[in-house]
ZADO-1210 file (C-alpha; in nm, 4 decimals, padded with zeros to 6 digits):
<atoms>
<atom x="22.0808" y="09.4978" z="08.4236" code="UNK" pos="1"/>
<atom x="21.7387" y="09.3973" z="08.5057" code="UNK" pos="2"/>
<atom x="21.8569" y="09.0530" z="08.3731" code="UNK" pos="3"/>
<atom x="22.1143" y="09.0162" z="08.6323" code="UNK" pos="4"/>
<atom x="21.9308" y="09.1349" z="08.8898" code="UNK" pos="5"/>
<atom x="21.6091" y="08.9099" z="08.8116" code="UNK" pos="6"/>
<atom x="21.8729" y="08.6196" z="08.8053" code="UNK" pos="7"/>
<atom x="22.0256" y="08.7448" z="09.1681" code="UNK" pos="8"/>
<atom x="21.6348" y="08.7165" z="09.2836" code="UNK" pos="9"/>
<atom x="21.5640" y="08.3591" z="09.1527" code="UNK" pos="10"/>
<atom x="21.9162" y="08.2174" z="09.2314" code="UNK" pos="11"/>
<atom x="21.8281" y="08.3262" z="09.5986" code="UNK" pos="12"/>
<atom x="21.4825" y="08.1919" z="09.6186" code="UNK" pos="13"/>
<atom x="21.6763" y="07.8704" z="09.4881" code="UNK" pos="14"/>
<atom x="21.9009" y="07.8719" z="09.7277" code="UNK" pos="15"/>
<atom x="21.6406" y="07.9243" z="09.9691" code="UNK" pos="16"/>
<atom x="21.4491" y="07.6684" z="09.8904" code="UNK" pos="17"/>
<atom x="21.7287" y="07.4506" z="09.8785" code="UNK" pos="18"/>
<atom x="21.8327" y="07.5122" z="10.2506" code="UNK" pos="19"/>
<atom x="21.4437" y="07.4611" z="10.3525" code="UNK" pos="20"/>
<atom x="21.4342" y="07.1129" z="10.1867" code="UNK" pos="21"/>
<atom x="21.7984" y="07.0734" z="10.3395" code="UNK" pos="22"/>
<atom x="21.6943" y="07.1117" z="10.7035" code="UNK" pos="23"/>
<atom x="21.3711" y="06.9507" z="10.6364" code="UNK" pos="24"/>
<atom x="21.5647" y="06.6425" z="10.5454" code="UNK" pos="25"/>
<atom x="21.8312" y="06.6629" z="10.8446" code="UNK" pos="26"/>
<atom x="21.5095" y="06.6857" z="11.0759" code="UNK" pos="27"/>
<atom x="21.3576" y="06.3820" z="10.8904" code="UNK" pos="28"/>
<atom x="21.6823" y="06.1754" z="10.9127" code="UNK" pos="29"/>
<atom x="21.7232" y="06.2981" z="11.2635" code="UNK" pos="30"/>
<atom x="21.4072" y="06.1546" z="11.3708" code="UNK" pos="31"/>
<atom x="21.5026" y="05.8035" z="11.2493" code="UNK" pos="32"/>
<atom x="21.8311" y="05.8155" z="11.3842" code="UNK" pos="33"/>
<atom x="21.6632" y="05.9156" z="11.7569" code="UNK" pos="34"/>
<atom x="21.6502" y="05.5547" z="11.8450" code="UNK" pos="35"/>
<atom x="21.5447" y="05.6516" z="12.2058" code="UNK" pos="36"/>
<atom x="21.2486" y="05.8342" z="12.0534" code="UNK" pos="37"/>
<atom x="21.1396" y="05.5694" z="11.8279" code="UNK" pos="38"/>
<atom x="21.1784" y="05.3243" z="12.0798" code="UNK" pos="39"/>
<atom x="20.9529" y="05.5377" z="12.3569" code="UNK" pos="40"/>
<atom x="20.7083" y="05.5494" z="12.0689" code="UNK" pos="41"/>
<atom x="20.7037" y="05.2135" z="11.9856" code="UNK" pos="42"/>
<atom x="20.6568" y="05.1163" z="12.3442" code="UNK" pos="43"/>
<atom x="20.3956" y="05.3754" z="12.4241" code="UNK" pos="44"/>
<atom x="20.1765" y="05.2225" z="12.1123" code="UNK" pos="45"/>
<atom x="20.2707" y="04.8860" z="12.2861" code="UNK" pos="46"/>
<atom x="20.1492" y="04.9728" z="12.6343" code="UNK" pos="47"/>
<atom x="19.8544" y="05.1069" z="12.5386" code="UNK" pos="48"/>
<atom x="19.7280" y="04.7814" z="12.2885" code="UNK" pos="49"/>
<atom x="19.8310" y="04.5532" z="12.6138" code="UNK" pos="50"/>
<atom x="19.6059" y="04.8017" z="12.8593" code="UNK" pos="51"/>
<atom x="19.3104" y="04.7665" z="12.5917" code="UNK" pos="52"/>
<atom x="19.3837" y="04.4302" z="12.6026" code="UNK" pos="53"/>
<atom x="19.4212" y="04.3155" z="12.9145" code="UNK" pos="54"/>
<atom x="19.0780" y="04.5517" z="12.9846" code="UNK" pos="55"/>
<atom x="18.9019" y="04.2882" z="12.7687" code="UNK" pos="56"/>
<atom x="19.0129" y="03.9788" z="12.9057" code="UNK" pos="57"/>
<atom x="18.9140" y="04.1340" z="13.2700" code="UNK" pos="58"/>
<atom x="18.5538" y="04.2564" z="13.1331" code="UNK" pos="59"/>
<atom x="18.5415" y="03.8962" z="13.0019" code="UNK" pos="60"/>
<atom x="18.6802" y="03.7213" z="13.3284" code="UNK" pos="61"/>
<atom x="18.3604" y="03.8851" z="13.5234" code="UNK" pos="62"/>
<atom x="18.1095" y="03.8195" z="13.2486" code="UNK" pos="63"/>
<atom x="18.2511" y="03.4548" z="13.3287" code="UNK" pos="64"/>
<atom x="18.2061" y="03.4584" z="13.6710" code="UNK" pos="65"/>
<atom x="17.8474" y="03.6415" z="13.6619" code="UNK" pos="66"/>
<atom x="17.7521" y="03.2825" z="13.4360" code="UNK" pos="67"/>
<atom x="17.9206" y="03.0645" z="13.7109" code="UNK" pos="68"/>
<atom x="17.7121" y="03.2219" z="13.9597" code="UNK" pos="69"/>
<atom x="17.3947" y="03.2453" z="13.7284" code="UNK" pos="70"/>
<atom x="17.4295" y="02.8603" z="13.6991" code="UNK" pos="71"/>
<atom x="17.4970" y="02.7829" z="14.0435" code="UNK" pos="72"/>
<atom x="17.1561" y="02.9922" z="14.1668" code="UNK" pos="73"/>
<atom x="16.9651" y="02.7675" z="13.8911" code="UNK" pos="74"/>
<atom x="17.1234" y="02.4502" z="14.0194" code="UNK" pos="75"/>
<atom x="17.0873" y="02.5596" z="14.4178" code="UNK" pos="76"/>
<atom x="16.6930" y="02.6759" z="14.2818" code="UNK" pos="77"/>
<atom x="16.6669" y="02.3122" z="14.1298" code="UNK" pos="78"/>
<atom x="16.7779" y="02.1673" z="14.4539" code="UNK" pos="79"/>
<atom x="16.4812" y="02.3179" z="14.6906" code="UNK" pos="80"/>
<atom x="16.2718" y="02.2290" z="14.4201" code="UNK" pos="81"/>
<atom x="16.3861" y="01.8250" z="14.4032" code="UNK" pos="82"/>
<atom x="16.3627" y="01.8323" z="14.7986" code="UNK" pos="83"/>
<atom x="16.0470" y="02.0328" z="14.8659" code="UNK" pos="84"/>
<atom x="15.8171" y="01.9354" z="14.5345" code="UNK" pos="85"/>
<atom x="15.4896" y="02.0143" z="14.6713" code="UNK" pos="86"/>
<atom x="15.5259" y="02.3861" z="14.7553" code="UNK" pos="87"/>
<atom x="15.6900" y="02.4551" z="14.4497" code="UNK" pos="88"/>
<atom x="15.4249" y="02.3169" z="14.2843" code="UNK" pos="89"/>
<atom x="15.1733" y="02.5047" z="14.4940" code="UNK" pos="90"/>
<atom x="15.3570" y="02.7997" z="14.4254" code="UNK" pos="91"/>
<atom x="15.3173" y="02.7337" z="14.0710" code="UNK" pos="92"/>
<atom x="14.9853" y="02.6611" z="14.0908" code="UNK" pos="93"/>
<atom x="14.9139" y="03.0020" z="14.2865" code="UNK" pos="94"/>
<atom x="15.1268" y="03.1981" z="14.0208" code="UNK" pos="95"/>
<atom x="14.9606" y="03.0418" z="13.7437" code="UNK" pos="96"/>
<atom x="14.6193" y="03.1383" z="13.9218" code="UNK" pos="97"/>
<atom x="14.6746" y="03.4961" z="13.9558" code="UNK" pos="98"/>
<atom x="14.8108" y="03.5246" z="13.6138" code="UNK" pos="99"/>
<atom x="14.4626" y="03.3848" z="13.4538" code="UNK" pos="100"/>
<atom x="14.2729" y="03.5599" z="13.7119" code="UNK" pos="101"/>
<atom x="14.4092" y="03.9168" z="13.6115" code="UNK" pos="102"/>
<atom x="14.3845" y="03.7987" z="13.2539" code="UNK" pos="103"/>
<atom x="14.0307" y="03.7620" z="13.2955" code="UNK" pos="104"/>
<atom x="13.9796" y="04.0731" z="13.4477" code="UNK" pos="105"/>
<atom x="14.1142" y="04.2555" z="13.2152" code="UNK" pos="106"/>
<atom x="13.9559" y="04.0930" z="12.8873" code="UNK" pos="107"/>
<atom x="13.6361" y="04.1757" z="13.1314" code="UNK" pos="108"/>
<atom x="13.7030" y="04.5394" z="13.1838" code="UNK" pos="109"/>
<atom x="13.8014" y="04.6049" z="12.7825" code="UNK" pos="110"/>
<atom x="13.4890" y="04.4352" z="12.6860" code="UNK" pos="111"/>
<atom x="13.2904" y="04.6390" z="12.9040" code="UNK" pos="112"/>
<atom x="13.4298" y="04.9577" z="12.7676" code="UNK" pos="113"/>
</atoms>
């Protein structure tokens, strides 16, 4: 009897196992049928790879127009420059000046140390 009762207890787990694996498959199947699902998926993963990229091309858009401005400072700076020669070169000449001057000083100061 322990036979048949053994048998009772593995045919159950079987068929327990069976139905698991049965409803695991409906879910599964389910899932691909849900075409409304799949689609929302699909277009969330969509959305989101058009937001990232359309983030880019505006971060790149304003690195653009930061260089368009950059070049038309240098070309307004070159301008003053053609039409007023002299001071700029004074200016220059002044900059230069105080750059050797504190160079000096402080070669002077380590050496005295």
């Amino acid at each position: 009897m322990t036979t048949s009762a053994d048998d009772q207890q593995e045919l159950e787990k079987e068929i327990e196992q069976t139905r698991e694996q049965l409803g695991q498959t409906v879910e599964a199947l389910a899932a691909k049928v849900d075409v409304k699902t799949r689609a929302q998926q699909e277009l969330g993963q969509l959305t989101a790879r058009l937001k990232g990229k359309a983030t880019e091309a505006t971060r790149r858009l304003r690195l653009q127009d930061r260089a368009n401005q950059a070049k038309q400072q240098v070309g307004q700076a070159g301008q003053q420059i053609r039409k007023r020669p002299v001071p700029a070169a004074a200016t220059a000449g002044v900059i230069g000046a105080l750059v050797l001057f504190f160079t000096v000083i402080r070669r002077w100061m380590r050496h005295d140390k």
